[in-house]
C-alpha positions as CSV (number, residue, x, y, z in Angstrom):
1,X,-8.0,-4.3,-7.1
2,X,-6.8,-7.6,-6.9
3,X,-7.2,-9.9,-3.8
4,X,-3.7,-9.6,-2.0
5,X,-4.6,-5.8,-1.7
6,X,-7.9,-6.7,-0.2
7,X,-6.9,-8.5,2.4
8,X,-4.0,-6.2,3.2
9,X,-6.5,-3.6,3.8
10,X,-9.1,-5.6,6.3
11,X,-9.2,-4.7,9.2
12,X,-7.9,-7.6,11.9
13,X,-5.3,-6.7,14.6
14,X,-6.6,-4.7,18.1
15,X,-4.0,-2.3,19.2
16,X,-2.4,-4.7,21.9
17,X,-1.8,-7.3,19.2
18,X,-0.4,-4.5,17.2
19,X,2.3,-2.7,19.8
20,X,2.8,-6.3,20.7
21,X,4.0,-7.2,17.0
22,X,5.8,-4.5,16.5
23,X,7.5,-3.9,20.2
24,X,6.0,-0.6,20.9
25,X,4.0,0.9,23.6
26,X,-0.2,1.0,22.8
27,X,0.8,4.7,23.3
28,X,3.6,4.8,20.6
29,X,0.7,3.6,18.0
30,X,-2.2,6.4,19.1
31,X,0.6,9.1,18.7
32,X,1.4,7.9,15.1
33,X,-2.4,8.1,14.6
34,X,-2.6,11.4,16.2
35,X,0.1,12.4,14.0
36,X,-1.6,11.1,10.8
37,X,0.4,8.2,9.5
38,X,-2.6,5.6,10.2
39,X,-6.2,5.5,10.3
40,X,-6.9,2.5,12.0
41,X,-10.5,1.3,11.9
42,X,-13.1,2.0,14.5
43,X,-15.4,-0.2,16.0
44,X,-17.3,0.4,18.9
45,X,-14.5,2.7,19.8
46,X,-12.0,0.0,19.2
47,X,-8.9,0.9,17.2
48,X,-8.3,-1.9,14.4
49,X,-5.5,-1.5,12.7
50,X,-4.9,-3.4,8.9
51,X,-2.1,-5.4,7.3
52,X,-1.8,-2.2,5.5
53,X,-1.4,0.1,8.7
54,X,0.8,-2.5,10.3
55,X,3.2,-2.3,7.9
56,X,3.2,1.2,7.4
57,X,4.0,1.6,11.3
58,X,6.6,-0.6,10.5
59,X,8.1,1.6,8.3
60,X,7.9,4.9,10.3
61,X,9.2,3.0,13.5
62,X,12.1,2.3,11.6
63,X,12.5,5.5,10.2
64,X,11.8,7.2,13.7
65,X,13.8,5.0,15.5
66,X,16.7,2.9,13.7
67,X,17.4,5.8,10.9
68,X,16.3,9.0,13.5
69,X,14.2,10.3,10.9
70,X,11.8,13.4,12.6
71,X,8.1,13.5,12.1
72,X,7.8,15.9,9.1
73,X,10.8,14.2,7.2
74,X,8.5,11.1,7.9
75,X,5.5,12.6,6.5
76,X,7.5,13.3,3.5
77,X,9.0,9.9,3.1
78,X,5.4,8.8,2.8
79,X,3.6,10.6,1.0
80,X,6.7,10.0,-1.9
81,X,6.0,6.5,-1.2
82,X,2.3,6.7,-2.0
83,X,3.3,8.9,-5.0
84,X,5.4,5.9,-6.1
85,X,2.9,3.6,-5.6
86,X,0.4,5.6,-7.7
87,X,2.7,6.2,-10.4
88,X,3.8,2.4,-10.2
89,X,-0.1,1.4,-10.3
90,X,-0.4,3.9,-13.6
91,X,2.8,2.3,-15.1
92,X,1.5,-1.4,-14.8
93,X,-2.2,-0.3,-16.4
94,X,-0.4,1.1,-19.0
95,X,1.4,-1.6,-19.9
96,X,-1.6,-4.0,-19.3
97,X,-3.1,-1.7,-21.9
98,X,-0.5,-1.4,-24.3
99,X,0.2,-5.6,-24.3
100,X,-3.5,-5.8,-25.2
101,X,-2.9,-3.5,-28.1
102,X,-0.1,-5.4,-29.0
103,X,-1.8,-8.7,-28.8
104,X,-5.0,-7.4,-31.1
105,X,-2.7,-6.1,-33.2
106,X,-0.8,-9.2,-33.7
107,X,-3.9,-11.5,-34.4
108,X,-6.0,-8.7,-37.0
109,X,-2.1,-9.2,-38.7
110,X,-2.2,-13.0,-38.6
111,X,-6.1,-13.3,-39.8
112,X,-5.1,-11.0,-42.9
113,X,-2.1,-12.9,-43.7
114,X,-4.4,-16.0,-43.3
115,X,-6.9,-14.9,-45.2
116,X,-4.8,-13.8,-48.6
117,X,-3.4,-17.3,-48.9
């Protein structure tokens, strides 16, 4: 996991910074939470909500409100999006993987072509 993702998923913003931010009612945010699309952090019964959750709120605000997208056709955009991400994550290993092949393969060529001279 590289570093960007862990700071993206620290907890840091209270929920009043958070409705502030993003121009919702405290409320607005505890509903989406009831509904599932966050899991803010808990501390001492404080809701703190990550990078992450802030800009997945983001995202169903606009869909809820700007594009009038209901709840379940929210759900669904989601959980396509994490599919996507997944299969996105999978795609970049695999190429990681396959460049490294490609790269070993490369120099065992070079150190035989070396070595026949």
């Amino acid at each position: 996991m590289n570093r960007n993702k862990k700071d993206k998923e620290a907890p840091l913003f209270m929920i009043s910074v958070v409705s502030k931010m993003l121009e919702v009612h405290p409320q607005t945010l505890r509903m989406y939470e009831r509904e599932g699309f966050v899991h803010p952090h808990r501390v001492n019964q404080q809701r703190l909500y990550t990078q992450e959750d802030v800009d997945r709120l983001n995202m169903v605000i606009k869909l809820t409100k700007e594009l009038g997208v209901n709840k379940a056709g929210v759900d669904v955009i989601l959980q396509m999006r994490n599919r996507f991400e997944s299969l996105q994550d999978e795609l970049l290993q695999l190429m990681d993987s396959m460049e490294e092949d490609m790269r070993e393969n490369f120099h065992r060529r070079l150190k035989k072509i070396f070595s026949e001279e």
